[in-house]
C-alpha atoms as an extended CHARMM CRD file, in Angstrom:
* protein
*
        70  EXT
         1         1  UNK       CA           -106.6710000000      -40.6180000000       14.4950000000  PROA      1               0.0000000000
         2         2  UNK       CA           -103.2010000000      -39.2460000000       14.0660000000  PROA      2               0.0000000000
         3         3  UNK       CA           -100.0430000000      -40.8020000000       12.9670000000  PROA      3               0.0000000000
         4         4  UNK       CA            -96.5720000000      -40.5080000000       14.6720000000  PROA      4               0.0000000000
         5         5  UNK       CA            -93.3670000000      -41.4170000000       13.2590000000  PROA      5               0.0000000000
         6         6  UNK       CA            -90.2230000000      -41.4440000000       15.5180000000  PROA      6               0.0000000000
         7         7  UNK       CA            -86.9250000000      -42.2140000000       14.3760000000  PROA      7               0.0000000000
         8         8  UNK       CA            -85.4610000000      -44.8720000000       16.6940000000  PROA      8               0.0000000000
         9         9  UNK       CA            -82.7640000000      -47.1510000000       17.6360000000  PROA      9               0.0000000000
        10        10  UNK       CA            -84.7300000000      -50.5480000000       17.4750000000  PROA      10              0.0000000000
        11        11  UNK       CA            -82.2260000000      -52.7850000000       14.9530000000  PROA      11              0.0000000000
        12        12  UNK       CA            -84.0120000000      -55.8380000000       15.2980000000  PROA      12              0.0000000000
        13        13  UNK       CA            -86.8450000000      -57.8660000000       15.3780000000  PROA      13              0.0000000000
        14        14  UNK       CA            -85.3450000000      -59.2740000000       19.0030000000  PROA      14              0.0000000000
        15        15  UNK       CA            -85.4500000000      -55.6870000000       19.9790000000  PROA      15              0.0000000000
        16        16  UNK       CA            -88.4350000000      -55.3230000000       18.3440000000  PROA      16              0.0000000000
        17        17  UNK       CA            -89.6990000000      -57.7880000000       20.7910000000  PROA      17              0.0000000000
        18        18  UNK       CA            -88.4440000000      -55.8350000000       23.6160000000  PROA      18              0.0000000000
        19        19  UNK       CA            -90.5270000000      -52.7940000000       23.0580000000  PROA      19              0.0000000000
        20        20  UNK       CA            -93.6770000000      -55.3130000000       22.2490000000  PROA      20              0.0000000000
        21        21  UNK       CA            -94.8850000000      -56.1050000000       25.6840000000  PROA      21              0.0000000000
        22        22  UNK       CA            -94.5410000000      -52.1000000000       26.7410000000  PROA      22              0.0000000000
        23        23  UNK       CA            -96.2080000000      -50.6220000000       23.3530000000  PROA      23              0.0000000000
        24        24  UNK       CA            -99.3380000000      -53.4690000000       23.6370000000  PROA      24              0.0000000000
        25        25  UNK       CA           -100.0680000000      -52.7100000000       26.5910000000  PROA      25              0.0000000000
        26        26  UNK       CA           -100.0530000000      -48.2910000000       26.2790000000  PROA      26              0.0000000000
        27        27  UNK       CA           -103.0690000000      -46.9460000000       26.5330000000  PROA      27              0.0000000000
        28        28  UNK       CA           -104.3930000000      -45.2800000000       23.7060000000  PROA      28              0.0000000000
        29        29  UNK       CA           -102.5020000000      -46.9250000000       20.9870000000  PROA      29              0.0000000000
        30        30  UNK       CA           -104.0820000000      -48.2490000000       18.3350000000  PROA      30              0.0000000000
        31        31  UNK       CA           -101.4720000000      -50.1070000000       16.3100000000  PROA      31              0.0000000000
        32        32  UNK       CA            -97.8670000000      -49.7690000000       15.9150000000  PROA      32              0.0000000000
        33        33  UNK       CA            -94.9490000000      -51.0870000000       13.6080000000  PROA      33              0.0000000000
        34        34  UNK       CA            -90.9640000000      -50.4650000000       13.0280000000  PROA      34              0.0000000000
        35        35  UNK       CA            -89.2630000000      -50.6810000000        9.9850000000  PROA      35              0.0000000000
        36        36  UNK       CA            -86.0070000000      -51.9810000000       10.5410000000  PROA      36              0.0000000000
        37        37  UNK       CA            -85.4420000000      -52.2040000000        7.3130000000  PROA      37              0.0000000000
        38        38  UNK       CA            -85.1770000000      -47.8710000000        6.9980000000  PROA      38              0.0000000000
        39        39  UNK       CA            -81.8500000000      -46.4900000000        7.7120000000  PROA      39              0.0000000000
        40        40  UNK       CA            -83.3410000000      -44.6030000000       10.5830000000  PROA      40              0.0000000000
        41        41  UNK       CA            -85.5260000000      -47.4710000000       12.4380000000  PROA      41              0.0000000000
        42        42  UNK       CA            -89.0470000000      -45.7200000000       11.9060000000  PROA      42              0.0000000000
        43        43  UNK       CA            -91.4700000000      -46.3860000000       14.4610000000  PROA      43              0.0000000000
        44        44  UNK       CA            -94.6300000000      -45.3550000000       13.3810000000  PROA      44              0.0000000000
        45        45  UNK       CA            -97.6870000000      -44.8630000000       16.5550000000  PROA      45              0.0000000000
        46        46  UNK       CA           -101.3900000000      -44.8620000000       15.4520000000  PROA      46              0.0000000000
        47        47  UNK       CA           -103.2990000000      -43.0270000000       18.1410000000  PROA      47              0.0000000000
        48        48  UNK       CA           -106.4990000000      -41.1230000000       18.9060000000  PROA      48              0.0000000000
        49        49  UNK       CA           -105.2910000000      -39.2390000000       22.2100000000  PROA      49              0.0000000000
        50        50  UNK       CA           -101.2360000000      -39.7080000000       22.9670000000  PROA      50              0.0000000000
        51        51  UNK       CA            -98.9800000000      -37.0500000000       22.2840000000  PROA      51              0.0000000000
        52        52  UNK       CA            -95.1140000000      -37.6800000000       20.9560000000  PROA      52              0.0000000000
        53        53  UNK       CA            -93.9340000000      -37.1040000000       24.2880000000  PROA      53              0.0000000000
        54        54  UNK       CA            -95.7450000000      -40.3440000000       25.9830000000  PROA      54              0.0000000000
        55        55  UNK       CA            -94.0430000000      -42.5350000000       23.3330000000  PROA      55              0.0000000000
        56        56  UNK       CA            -91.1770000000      -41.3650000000       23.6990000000  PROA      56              0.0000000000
        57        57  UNK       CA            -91.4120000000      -42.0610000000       27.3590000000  PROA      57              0.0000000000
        58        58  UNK       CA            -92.6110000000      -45.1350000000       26.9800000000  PROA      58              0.0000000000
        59        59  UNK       CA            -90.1670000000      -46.1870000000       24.3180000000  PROA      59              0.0000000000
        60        60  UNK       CA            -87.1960000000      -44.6460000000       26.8230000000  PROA      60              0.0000000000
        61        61  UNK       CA            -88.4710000000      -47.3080000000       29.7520000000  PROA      61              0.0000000000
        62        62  UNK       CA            -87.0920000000      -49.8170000000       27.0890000000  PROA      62              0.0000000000
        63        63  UNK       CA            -84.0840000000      -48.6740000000       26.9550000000  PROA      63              0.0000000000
        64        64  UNK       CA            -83.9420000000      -47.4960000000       23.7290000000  PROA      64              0.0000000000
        65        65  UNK       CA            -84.0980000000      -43.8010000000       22.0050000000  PROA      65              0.0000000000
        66        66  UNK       CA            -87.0310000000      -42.4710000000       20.2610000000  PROA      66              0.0000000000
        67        67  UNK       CA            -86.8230000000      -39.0400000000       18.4990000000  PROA      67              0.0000000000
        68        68  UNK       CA            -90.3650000000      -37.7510000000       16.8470000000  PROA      68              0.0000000000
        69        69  UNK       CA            -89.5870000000      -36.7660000000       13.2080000000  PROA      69              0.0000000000
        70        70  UNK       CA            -91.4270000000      -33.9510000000       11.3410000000  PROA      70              0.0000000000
């Protein structure tokens, strides 16, 4: 299992709710979460196979911005 952690543009938990439906339904994602509450909007990604790239896709479709953080 690794652990990705994107720095994002999701300010709410009505945005939050936006990015729900597409994130549930990714294959290969375990669990996910977003701390509005950091300056920077961290969405963390547990996942066995998905690579940065294919969240930030997926998180793009959304209309928002998701940029992985080292």
């Amino acid at each position: 299992m690794k652990t990705l952690k994107f720095k994002t543009n999701i300010e709410c938990s009505n945005c939050e709710a936006r990015v729900k439906p597409f994130l549930d339904k990714k294959e290969g994602i375990v669990s996910w979460k977003v701390d509005t509450d950091h300056a920077d909007k961290i969405l963390t990604v547990e996942t066995e196979i998905l690579e940065a790239k294919d969240v930030i896709k997926t998180i793009k479709r959304t209309g928002f911005v998701a940029e992985e953080m080292q």
